[in-house]
Backbone as CSV, one residue per row, in Angstrom:
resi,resn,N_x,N_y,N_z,CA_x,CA_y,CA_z,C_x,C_y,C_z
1,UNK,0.843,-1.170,0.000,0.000,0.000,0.000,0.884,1.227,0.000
2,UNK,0.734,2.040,-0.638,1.241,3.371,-0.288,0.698,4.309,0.687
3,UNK,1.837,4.590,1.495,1.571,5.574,2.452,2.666,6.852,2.414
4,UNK,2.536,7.578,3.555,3.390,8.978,3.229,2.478,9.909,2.537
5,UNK,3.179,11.080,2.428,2.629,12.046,2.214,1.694,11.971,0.523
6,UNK,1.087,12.740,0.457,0.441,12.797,-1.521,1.568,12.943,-2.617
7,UNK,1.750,12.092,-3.513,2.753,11.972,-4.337,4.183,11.370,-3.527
8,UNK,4.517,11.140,-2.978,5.708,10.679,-2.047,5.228,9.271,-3.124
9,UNK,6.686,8.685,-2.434,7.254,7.540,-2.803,7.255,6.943,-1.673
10,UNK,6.399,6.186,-1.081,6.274,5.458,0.006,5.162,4.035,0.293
11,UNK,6.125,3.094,0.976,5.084,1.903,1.494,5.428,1.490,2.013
12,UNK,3.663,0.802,2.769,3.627,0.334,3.817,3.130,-1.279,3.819
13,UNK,3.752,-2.142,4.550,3.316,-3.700,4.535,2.593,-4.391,5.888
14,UNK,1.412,-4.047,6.147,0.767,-4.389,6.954,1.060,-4.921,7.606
15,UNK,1.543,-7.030,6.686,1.554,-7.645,7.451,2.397,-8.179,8.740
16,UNK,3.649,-7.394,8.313,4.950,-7.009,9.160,4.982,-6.101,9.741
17,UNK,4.514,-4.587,9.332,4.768,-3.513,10.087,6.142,-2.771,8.958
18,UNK,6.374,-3.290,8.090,7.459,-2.795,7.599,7.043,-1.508,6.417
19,UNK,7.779,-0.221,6.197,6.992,0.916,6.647,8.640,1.784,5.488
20,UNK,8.449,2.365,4.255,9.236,2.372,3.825,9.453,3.834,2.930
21,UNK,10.231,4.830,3.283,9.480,6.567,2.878,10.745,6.538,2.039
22,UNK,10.369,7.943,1.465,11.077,8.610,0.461,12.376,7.648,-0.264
23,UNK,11.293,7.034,-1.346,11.821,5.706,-2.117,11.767,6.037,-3.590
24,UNK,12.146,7.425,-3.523,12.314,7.688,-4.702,13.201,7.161,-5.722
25,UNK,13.348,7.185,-7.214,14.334,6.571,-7.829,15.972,6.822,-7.779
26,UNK,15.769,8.220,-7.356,17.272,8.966,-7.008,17.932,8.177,-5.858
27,UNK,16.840,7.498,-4.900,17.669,6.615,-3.647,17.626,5.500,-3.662
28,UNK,17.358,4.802,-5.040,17.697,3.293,-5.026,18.386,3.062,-6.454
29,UNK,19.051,2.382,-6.701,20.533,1.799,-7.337,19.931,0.613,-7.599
30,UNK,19.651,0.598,-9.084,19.455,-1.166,-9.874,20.379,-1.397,-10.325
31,UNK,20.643,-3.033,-10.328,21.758,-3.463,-10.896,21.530,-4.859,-11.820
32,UNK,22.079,-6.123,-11.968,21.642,-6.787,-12.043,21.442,-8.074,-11.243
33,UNK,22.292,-7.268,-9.686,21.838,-8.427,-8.948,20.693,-8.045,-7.829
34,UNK,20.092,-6.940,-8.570,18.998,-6.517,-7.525,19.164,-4.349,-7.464
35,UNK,18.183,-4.211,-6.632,17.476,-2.952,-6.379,18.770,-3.027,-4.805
36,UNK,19.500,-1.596,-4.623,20.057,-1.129,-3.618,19.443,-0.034,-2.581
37,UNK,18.624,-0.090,-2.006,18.420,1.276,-0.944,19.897,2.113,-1.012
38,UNK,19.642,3.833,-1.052,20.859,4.316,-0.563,20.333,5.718,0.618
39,UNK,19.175,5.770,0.483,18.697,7.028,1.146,17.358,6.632,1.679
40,UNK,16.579,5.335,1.713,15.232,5.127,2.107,15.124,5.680,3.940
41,UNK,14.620,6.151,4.154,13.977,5.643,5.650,13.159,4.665,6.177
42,UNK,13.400,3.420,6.623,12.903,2.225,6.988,12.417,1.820,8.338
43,UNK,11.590,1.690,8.763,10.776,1.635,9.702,10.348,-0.075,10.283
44,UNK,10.303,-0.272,11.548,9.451,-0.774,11.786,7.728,-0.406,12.569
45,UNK,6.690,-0.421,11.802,5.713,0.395,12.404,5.578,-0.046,13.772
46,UNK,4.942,0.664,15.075,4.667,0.265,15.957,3.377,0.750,16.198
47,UNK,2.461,0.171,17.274,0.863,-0.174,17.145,0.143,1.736,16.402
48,UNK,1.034,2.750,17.143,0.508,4.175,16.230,0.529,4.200,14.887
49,UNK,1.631,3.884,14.451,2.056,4.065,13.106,1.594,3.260,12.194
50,UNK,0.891,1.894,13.281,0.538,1.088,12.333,-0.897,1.070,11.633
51,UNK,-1.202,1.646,12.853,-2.780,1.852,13.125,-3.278,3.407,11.343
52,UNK,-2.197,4.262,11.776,-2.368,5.176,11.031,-1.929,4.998,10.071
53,UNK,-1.488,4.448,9.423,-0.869,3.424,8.291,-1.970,3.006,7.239
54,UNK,-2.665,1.912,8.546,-3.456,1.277,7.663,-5.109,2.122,7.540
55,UNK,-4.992,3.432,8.001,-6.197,4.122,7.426,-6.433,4.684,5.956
56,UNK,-7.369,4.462,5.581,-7.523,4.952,4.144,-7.193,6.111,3.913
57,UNK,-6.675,6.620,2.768,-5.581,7.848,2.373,-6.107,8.926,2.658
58,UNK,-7.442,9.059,2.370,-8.187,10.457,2.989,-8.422,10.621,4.431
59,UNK,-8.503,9.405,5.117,-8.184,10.050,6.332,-7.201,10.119,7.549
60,UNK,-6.024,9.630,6.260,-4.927,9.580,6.983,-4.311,11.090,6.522
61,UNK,-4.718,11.859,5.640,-4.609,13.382,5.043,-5.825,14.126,6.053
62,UNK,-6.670,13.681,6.745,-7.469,14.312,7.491,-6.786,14.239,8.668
63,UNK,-6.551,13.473,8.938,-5.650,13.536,10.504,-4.653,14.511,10.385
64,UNK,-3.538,14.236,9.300,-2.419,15.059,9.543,-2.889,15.964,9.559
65,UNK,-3.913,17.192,8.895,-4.289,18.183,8.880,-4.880,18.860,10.083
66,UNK,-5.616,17.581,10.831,-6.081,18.117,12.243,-5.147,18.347,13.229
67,UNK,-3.589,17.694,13.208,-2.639,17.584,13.647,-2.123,18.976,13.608
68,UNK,-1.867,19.350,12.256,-0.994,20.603,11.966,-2.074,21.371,12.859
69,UNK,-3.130,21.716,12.294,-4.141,22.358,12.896,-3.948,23.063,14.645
70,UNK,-3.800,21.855,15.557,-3.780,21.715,16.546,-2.412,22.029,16.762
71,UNK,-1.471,21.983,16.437,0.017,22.155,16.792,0.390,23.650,16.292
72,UNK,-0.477,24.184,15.555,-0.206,25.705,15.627,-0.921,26.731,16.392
73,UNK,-1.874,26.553,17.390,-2.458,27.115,18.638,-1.253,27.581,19.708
């Protein structure tokens, strides 16, 4: 599934928790013995992250927004 921000390069694997951002093409290196991470941020989710993870994209863009929202008071 993709997660992260709108347009980001990011995913998320439920069934592990494994949780994988800014995976753009500039930070991974193909070769022919495989795909290299050189810049990913890799995660293991934990029960928050996971939880918010696996919400559907609009209201995982509704949260962050209520977030920002609330953090600029």
């Amino acid at each position: 599934m993709i997660a992260g921000r709108r347009d980001s390069v990011s995913y998320f694997r439920a069934s592990d928790g494994a949780a994988a951002f800014d995976a753009h093409g500039e930070n991974v290196i193909a070769s022919a013995t495989g795909l290299a991470p050189i810049d990913l941020f890799v995660v293991h989710a934990d029960e928050d992250l996971h939880a918010f993870l696996s919400m559907p994209a609009e209201d995982r863009f509704a949260e962050v927004g209520n977030w920002i929202s609330l953090s600029s008071k």
